[in-house]
C-alpha positions in Angstrom: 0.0 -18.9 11.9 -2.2 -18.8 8.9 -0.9 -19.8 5.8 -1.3 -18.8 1.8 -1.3 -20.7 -1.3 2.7 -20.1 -1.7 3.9 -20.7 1.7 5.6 -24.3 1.1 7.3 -22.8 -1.8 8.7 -20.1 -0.1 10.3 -22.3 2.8 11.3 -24.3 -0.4 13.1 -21.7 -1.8 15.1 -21.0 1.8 12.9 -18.1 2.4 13.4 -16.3 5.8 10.1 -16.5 6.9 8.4 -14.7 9.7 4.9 -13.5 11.4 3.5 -10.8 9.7 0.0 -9.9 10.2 -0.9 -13.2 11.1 1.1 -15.2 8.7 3.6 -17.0 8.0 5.6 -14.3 5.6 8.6 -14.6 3.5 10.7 -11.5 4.6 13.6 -12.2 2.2 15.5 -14.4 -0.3 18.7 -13.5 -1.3 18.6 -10.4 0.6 16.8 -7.1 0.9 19.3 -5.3 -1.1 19.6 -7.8 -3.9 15.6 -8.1 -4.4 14.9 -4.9 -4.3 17.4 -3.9 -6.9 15.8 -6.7 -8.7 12.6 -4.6 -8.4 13.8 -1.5 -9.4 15.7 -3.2 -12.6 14.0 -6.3 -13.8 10.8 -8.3 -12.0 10.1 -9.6 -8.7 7.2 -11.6 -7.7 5.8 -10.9 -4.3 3.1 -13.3 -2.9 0.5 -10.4 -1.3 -2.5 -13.1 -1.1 -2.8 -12.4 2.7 -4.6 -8.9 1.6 -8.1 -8.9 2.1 -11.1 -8.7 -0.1 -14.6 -7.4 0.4 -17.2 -7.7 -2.3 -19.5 -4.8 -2.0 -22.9 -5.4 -4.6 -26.4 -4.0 -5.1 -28.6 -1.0 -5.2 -27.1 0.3 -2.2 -23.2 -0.3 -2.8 -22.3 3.6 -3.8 -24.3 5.1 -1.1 -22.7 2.5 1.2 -19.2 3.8 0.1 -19.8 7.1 0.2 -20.2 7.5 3.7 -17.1 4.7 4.8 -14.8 5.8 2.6 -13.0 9.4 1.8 -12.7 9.7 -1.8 -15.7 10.3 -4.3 -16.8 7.2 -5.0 -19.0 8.6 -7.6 -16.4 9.5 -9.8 -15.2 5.7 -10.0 -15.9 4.7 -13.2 -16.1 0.6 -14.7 -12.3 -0.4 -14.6 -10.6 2.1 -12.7 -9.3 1.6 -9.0 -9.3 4.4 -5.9 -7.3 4.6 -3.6 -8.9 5.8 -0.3 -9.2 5.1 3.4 -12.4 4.6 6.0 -12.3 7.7 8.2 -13.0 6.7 11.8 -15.5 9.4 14.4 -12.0 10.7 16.1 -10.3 11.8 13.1 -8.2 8.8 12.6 -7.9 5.9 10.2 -9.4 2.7 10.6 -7.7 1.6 7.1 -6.0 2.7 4.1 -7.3 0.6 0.7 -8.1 0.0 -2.2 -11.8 0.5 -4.7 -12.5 -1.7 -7.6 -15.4 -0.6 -9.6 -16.8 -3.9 -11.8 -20.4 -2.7 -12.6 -22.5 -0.4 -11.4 -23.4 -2.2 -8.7 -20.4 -4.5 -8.0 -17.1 -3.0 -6.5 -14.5 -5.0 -4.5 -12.7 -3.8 -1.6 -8.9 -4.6 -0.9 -7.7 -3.9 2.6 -4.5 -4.5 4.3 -4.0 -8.0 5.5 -3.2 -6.9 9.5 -6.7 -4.5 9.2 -9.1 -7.6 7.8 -11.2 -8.5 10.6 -11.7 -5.0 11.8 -12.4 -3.3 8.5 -14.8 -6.4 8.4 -16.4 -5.2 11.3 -16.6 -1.8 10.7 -18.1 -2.7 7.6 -20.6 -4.7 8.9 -21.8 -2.2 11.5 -21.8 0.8 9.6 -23.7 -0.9 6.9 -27.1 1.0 7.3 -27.7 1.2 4.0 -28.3 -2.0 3.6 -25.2 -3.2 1.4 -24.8 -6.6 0.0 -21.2 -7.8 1.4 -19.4 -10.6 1.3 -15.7 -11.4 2.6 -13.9 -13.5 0.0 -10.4 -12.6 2.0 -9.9 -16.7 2.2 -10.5 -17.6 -1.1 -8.8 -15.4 -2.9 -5.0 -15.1 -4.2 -2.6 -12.4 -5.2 0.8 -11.8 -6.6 2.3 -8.7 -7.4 4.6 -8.8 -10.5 6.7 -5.9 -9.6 9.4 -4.7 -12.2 9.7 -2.6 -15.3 10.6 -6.1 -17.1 7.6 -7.2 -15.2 4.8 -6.5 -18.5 7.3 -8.6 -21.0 7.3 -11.8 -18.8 3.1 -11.6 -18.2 2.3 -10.5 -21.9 3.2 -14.0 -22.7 0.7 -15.3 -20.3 -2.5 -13.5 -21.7 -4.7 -12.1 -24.6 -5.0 -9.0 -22.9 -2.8 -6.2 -23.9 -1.3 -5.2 -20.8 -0.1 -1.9 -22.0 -3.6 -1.0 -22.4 -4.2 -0.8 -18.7 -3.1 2.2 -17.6 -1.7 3.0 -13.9 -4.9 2.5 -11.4 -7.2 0.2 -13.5 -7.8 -3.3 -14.4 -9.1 -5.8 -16.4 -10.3 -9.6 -16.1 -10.0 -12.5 -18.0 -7.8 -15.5 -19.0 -4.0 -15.8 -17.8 -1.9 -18.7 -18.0 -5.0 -20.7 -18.8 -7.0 -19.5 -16.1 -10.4 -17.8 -16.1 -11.2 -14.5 -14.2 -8.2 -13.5 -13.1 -8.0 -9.5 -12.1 -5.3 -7.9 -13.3 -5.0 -4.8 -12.3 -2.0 -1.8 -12.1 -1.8 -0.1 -8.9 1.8 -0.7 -7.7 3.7 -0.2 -4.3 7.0 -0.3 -5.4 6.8 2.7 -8.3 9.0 0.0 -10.6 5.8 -0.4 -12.5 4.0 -3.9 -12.9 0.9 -5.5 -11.9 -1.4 -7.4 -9.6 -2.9 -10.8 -10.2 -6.3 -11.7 -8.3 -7.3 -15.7 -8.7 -8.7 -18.6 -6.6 -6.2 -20.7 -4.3 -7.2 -23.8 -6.7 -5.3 -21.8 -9.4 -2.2 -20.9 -7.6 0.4 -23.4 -8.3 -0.1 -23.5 -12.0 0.3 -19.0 -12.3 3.0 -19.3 -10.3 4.8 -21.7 -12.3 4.1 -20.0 -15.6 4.9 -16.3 -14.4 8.3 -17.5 -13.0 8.7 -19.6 -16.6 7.9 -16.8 -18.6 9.9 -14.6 -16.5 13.3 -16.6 -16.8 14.9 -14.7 -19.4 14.5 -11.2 -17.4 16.2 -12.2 -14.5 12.7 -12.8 -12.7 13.3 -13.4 -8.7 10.3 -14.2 -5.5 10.8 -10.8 -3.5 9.5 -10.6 0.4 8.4 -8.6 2.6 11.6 -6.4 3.5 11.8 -4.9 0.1 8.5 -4.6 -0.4 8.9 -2.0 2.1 11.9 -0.4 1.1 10.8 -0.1 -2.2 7.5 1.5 -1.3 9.1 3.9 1.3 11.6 5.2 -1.3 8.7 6.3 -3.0 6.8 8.0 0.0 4.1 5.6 0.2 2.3 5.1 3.6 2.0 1.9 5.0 -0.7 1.6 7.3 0.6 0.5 11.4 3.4 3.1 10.7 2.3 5.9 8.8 -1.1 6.1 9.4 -3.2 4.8 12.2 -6.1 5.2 13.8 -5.1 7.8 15.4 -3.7 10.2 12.5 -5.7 12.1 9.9 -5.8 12.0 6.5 -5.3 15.6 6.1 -2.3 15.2 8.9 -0.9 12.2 6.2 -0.9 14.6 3.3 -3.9 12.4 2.3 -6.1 15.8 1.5 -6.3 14.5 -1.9 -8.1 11.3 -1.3 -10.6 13.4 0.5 -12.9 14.7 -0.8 -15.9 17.7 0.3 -18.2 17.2 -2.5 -21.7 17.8 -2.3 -24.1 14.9 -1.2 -21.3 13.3 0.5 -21.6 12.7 4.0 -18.8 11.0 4.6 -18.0 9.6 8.9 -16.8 12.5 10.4 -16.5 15.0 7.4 -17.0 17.9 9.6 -13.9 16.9 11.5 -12.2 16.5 8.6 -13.2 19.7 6.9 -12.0 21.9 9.9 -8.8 20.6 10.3 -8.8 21.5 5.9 -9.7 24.8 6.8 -7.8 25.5 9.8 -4.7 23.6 9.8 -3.5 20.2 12.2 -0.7 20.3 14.3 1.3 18.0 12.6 2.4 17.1 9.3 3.6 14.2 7.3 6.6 14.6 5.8 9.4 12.9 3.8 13.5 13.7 4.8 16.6 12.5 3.9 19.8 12.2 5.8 22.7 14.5 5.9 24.7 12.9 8.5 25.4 9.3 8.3 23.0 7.3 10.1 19.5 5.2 9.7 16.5 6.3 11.1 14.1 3.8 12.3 9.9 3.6 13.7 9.6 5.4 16.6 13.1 7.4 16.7 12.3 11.0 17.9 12.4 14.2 16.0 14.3 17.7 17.2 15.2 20.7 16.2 18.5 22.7 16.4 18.0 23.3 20.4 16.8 19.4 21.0 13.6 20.0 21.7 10.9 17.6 20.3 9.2 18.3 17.1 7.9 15.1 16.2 8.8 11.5 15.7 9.8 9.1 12.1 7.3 6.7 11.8 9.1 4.8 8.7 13.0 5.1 7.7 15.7 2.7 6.2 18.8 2.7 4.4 18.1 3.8 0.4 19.2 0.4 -1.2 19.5 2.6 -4.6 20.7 6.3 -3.1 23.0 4.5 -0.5 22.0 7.3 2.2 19.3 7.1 5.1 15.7 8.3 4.4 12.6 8.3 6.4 9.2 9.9 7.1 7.7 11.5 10.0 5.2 13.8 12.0 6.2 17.2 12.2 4.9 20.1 13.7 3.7 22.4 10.8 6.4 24.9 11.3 8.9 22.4 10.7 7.4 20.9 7.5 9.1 23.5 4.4 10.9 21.2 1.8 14.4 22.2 2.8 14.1 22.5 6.6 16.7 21.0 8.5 15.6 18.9 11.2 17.5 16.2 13.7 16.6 12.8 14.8 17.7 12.1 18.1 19.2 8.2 17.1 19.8 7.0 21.2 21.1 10.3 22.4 22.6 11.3 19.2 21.9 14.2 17.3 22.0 13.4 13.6 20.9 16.0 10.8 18.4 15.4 8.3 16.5 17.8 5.7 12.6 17.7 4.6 12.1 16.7 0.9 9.6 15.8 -0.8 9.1 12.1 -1.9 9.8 10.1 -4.0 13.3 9.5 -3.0 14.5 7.4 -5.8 15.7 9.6 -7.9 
């Protein structure tokens, strides 16, 4: 398994640690339930450094972008961040991410960490334009300080006014003594916070001061598990569940990260355009439960009579509303906020209703 910067202090720390996209990952501390609370209430540090990062630079970076990714590009201005996703020629996803935009030529790329080598790849060959690229994946770190006491404990680490950067951009300069380090705001736990981008050489020393400076708010290491209870509460996809390459971005409510402006030709627009126009035969949506129960990947979806509407493709136990919650493909009939719908939980038939996320309340 590869490893990150952090690992040894993880299995310091008594981490339970487990495979996860091809590393060794800390899944939890003192529990899923206790960090995520932490999350929601005062800061948790997650190490995310097994993301990946593709430089994209040169005369030919926005034309490059605008055909591989799904949002407009053009509208990216220096210091803001997009979120977006490479259509693939069926009508799928080859990866949900991320859109920095340095300079007018320079914008950085960060995928998901299980997605790397293949977005890579697809990169590389759909790179007509002639695109300068360069995969810094390896030699670069991130933590996400999660937490709405989260901007106290880093304010004491930088010159840069933290409130000043606003949800979805980022600026770069000194923290905790370091040079270039990317801080930017884009969240996935909807607790507010921020990202921290900086070489592997710097990692021990900003990991000691944000834990330092975040001693007084109750500051905690958070894994994996809540990382994905907390983003699912919100109703944020997570890429080898929600979306694959096999589901749409207009099937994954993702219609707003796609966009049919002019002069942008886009990989497999018209697809995409007709199923805008014409409808899909599924739908994305969020429920919660009614009966007692916790619905989990892969668990079927039925109506009243039993018969098969659709199937959850996330769902856990709220750790903040105490009830089950989930999402799921639907078929479009089925997909009204307020519909009540069943998932079939090994043979039983436990009732659920279609809302619309965020389900922290």
């Amino acid at each position: 398994m590869k490893t990150t910067p952090f690992t040894e202090k993880h299995i310091a720390l008594g981490a339970k640690m487990h495979e996860f996209a091809g590393y060794n990952m800390p899944i939890e501390y003192s529990g899923i339930i206790d960090e995520h609370l932490t999350v929601c209430n005062a800061a948790g540090v997650f190490d995310v450094s097994h993301m990946g990062e593709f430089w994209v630079k040169g005369p030919h970076a926005l034309s490059f972008l605008q055909k591989v990714t799904s949002n407009n590009v053009v509208s990216l201005t220096p210091g803001k961040i997009q979120y977006t996703c490479f259509p693939n020629e069926e009508g799928g996803i080859v990866d949900d991410l991320l859109v920095y935009h340095f300079e007018p030529q320079k914008y950085l790329l960060v995928v998901n960490a299980a997605n790397i080598q293949k977005d890579w790849n697809w990169c590389i060959s759909h790179n007509t334009e002639g695109a300068e690229l360069e995969n810094s994946s390896d030699c670069t770190a991130q933590l996400a300080v999660q937490g709405p006491k989260a901007i106290l404990a880093l304010q004491k680490l930088t010159d840069i006014d933290l409130s000043a950067i606003p949800y979805y951009t980022f600026a770069v300069g000194t923290f905790a003594g370091e040079e270039n380090v990317i801080i930017s705001n884009t969240g996935y736990t909807g607790a507010g916070g921020f990202e921290l981008y900086f070489y592997p050489k710097a990692a021990d020393k900003i990991w000691k001061a944000v834990f330092q400076a975040g001693e007084e708010y109750g500051i905690k290491p958070v894994g994996l598990g809540a990382r994905d209870t907390l983003r699912l509460e919100m109703g944020f996809c997570l890429y080898g569940n929600d979306l694959d390459d096999t589901t749409s971005p207009i099937e994954a409510g993702l219609g707003w990260i796609t966009k049919f402006v002019d002069g942008k030709d886009f990989i497999n627009r018209p697809m995409l355009e007709k199923q805008k126009a014409e409808g899909v035969t599924r739908k994305l949506v969020g429920f919660e439960m009614i009966d007692r129960g916790i619905p989990r990947h892969g668990y079927e979806l039925v109506n009243a009579e039993g018969e098969k509407i659709g199937v959850v493709t996330s769902g856990t136990m709220s750790p903040t509303r105490k009830i089950g919650i989930g999402m799921g493909y639907v078929k479009p009939e089925y997909s009204k906020v307020g519909t009540e719908i069943y998932i079939d939980m090994r043979g039983r038939k436990l009732k659920a209703e279609v809302v619309k996320p965020p389900f922290r309340k």
